[in-house]
C-alpha positions as CSV (number, residue, x, y, z in Angstrom):
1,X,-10.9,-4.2,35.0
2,X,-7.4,-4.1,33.3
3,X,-6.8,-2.8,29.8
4,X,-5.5,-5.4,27.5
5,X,-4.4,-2.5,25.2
6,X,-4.6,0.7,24.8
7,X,-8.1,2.6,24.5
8,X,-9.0,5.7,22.2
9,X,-8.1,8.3,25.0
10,X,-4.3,6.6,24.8
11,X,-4.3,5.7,21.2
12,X,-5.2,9.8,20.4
13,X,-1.3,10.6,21.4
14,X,0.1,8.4,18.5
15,X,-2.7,9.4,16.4
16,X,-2.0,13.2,17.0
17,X,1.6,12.7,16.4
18,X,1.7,10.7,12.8
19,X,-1.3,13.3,12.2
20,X,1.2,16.0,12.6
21,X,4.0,14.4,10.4
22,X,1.7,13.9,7.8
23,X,0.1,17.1,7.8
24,X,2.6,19.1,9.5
25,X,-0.9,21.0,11.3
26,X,0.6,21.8,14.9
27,X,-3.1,22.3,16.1
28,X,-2.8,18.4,15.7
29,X,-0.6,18.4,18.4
30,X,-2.6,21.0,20.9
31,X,-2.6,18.9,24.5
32,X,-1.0,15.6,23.8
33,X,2.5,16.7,25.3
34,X,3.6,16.3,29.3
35,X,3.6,19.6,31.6
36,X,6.5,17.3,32.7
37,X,9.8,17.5,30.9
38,X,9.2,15.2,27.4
39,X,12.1,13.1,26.0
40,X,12.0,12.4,22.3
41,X,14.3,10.1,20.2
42,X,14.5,10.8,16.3
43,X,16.0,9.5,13.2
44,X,16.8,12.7,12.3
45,X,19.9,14.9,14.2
46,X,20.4,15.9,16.7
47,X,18.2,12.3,17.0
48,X,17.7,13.0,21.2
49,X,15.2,15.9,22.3
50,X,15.4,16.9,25.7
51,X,14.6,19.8,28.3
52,X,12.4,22.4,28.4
53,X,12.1,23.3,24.7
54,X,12.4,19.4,23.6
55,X,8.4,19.4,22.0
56,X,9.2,23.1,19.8
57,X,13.3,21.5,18.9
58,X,11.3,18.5,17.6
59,X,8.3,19.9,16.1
60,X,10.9,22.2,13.9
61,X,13.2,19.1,13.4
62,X,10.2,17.1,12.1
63,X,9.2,20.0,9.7
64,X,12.7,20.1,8.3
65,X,13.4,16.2,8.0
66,X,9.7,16.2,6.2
67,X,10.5,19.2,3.8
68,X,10.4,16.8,1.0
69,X,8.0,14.2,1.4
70,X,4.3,14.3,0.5
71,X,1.3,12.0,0.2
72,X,2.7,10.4,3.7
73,X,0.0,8.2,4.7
74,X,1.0,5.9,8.0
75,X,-0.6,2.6,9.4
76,X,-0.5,1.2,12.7
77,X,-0.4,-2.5,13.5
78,X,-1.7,-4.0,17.0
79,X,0.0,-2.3,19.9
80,X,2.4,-4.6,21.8
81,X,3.6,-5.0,25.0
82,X,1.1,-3.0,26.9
83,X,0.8,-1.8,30.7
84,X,-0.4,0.5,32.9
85,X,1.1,1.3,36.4
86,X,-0.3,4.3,38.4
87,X,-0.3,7.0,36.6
88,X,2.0,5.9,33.4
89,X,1.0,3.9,30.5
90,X,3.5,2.0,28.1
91,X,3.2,0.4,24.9
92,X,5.1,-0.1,21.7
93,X,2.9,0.5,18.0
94,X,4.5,-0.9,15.0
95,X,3.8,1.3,11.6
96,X,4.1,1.9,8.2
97,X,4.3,4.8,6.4
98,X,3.7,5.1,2.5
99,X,4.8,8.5,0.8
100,X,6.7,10.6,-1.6
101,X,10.6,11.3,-1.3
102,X,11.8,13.8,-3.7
103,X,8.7,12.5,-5.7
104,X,9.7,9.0,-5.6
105,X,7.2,6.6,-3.8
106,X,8.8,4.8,-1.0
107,X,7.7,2.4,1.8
108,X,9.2,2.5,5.7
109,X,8.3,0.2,8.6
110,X,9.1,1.1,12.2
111,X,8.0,0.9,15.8
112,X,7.4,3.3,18.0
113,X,7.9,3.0,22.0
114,X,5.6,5.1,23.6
115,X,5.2,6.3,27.6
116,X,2.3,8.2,28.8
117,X,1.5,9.8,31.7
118,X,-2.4,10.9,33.0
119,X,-2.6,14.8,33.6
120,X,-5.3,16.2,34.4
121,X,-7.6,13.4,33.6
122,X,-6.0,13.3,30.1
123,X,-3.1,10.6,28.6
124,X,0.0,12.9,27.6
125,X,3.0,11.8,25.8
126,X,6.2,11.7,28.1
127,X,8.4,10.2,26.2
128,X,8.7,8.2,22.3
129,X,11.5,6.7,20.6
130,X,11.1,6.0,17.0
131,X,12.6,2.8,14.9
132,X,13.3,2.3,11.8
133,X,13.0,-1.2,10.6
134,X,12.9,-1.2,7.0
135,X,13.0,1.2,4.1
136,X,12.5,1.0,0.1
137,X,11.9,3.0,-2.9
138,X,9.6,1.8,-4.6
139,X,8.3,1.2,-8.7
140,X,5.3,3.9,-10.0
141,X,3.1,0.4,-10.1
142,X,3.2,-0.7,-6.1
């Protein structure tokens, strides 16, 4: 039977990861990379994370681009464009994220593309690129 989108064991990777940004708890993030080299693209510099210490570059590039929001709360729509071949597993996850900027409420819309790969019986993150799609501040009553 094929998967018409991704189940829980996928879904934990994205899950783990906005978990991170909003908490910025690394134990969040304990198992969900690749043994194989991961490739990460950002919209903060240096925006493209690659090689061997691509995962701890990000993690303390995520910290610092997140240094001063708060409250971040993200959503996830339905997952598109799912599929499965072997051993790698691709989808793309719009989301939303709701927060504080310097205090100021704002509201950001993106997509994430996500590859996985099964390690170990497990569904690790290989590679992401993030989109931005929209941003706005927004008034104390939204």
């Amino acid at each position: 039977m094929e998967l018409e989108v991704p189940d829980v064991s996928m879904m934990a990777v994205p899950n783990a990861i906005a978990g991170f940004i909003a908490s910025g708890d690394e134990y969040l993030l304990e198992g969900i990379f690749s043994e194989q080299a991961v490739t990460i693209v950002e919209n903060f510099a240096p925006y493209l994370f690659e090689g061997a210490d691509a995962v701890v570059r990000w993690k303390e590039g995520m910290r610092a681009h997140a240094e001063h929001l708060e409250d971040l709360h993200p959503k996830f729509g339905d997952p598109q464009d799912f599929s499965v071949t072997g051993d790698q597993a691709f989808f793309t996850l719009p989301t939303s994220w709701r927060g504080l900027v310097h205090g100021t409420p704002f509201f950001e819309e993106g997509g994430w593309a996500f590859l996985l790969v099964r390690e170990e019986g497990n569904w690790r993150l290989r590679s992401y690129g993030w989109a931005v799609t929209y941003m706005a501040l927004l008034q104390e009553a939204e």
